[in-house]
Structure formats: structure tokens, C-alpha cells
C-alpha positions as CSV (number, residue, x, y, z in Angstrom):
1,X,0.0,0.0,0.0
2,X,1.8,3.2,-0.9
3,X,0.6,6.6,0.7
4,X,0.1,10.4,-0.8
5,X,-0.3,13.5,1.3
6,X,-2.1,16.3,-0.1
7,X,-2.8,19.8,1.2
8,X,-5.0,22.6,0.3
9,X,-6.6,26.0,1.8
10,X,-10.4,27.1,2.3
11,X,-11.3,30.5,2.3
12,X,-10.7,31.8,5.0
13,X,-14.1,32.3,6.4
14,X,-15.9,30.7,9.3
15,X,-19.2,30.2,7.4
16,X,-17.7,28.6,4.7
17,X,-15.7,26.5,6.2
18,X,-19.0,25.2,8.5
19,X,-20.8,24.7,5.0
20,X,-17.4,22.8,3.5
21,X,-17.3,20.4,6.3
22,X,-20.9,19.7,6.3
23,X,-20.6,18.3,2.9
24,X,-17.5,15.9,3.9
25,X,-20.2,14.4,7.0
26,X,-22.4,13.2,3.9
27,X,-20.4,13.1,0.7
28,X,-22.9,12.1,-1.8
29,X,-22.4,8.1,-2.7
30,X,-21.2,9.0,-6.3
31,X,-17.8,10.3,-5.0
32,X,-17.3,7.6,-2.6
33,X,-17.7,5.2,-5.5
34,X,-15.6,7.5,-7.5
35,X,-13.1,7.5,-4.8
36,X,-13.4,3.6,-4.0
37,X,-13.0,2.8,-7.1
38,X,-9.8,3.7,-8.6
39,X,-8.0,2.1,-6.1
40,X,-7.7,4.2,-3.2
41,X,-8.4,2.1,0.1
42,X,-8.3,4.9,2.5
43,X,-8.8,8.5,2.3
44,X,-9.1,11.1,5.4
45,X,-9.0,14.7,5.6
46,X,-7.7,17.3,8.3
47,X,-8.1,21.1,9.0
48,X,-5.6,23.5,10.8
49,X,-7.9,27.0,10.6
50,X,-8.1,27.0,6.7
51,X,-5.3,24.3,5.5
52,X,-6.3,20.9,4.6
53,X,-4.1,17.9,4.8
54,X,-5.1,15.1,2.9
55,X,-3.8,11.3,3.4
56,X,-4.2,8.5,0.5
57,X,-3.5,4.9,1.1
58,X,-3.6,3.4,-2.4
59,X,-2.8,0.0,-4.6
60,X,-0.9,-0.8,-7.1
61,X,-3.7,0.1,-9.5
62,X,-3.9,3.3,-8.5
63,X,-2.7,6.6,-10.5
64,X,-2.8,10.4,-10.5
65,X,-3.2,10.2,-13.9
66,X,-6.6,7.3,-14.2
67,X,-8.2,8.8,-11.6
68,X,-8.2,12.3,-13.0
69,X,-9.6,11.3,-16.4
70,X,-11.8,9.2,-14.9
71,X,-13.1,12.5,-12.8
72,X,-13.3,14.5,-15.7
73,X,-15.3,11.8,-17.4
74,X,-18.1,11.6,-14.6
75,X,-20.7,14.5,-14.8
76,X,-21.4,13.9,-10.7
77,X,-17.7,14.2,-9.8
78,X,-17.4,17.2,-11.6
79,X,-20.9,18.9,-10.2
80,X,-19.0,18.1,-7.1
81,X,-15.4,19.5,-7.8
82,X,-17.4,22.4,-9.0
83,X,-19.3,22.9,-5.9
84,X,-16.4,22.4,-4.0
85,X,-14.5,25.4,-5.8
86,X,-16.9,28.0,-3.8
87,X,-14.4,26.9,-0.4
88,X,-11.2,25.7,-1.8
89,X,-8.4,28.3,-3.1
90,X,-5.5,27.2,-4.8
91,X,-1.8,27.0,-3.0
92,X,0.5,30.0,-3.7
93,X,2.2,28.2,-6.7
94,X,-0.4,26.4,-7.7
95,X,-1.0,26.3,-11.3
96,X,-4.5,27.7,-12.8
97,X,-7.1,24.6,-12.2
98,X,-5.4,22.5,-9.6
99,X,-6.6,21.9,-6.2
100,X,-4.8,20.0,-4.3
101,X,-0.8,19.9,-4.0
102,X,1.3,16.6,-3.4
103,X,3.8,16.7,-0.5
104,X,7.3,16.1,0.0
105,X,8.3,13.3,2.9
106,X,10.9,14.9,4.3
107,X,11.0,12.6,7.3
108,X,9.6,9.2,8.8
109,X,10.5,8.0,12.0
């Protein structure tokens, strides 16, 4: 099982970040199965304020690449993504369109 970590900002406001987190208590089944399905076992999300840390524990069939034409491919995965634009803001750096940013391991105990 190989792991990614991923990090992103909210806007900064405490509204939207009630409404973001309200969503990821009942993601809607079509993203699970989106997220199931291309070979990610294990997924969780954490906040600091407005940053995000993501954690991935994927297979071998897994890829950055599958799984993001396989997004852009499903109508209900990008009604989602789209939705989710209205809290998400894109990392200093980040280049136009992309959400979230992979991470550097820079240590393990």
C-alpha cells in the first residue's frame, strides 16, 4: 500500500468552512464510489484554521493520472469539484485549475 499526502486552503471564512465540512459528513455516494473505485483504500482529511491535509493509502492500480480522467469523465464528480470550488483556493504556486498539492516526505521515524 503506498501513501500520498495532499494539502489545500479554504477561504478563509468561518461560514464557509462550517458549510465545506458539512458536505464531507455526507459526501454524496457517487464520489465515494468515484473515490473507491480507482484504487484508493483509504482516504481522510484534516483542517488547521483553513489548511487541509489530505492522506491517501492506495494500490498498485492506483494513478494520478486514471483517476483524474476518470473524474473528468463523470458528470457527478465534476458537479462536485465544481461545488467544492466555492471553499477551496488554490496554494501560492499552484497552477491555474489544480486543487490539491502533493507533498514532500521529508521525514519518517
Amino acid at each position: 500500500m503506498k501513501r500520498y499526502c495532499l494539502t489545500l486552503d479554504l477561504h478563509d471564512d468561518p461560514l464557509l468552512i462550517a458549510e465545506y465540512e458539512a458536505y464531507h459528513q455526507a459526501v454524496w455516494p457517487e464520489i465515494l464510489q468515484s473515490i473507491s473505485g480507482s484504487g484508493i483504500h483509504n482516504m481522510e482529511i484534516y483542517r488547521y484554521s483553513n489548511r487541509l491535509f489530505m492522506i491517501m493509502e492506495v494500490d498498485e492500480s492506483f494513478s494520478f493520472e486514471a483517476k483524474g480522467a476518470a473524474d473528468a469523465a463523470n458528470p457527478k464528480v465534476q458537479e462536485w469539484e465544481e461545488l467544492m470550488w466555492k471553499y477551496q483556493k488554490p496554494l501560492p504556486g499552484a497552477k491555474p485549475g489544480e486543487k490539491w498539492m502533493l507533498m514532500d516526505k521529508i521525514f519518517q521515524l
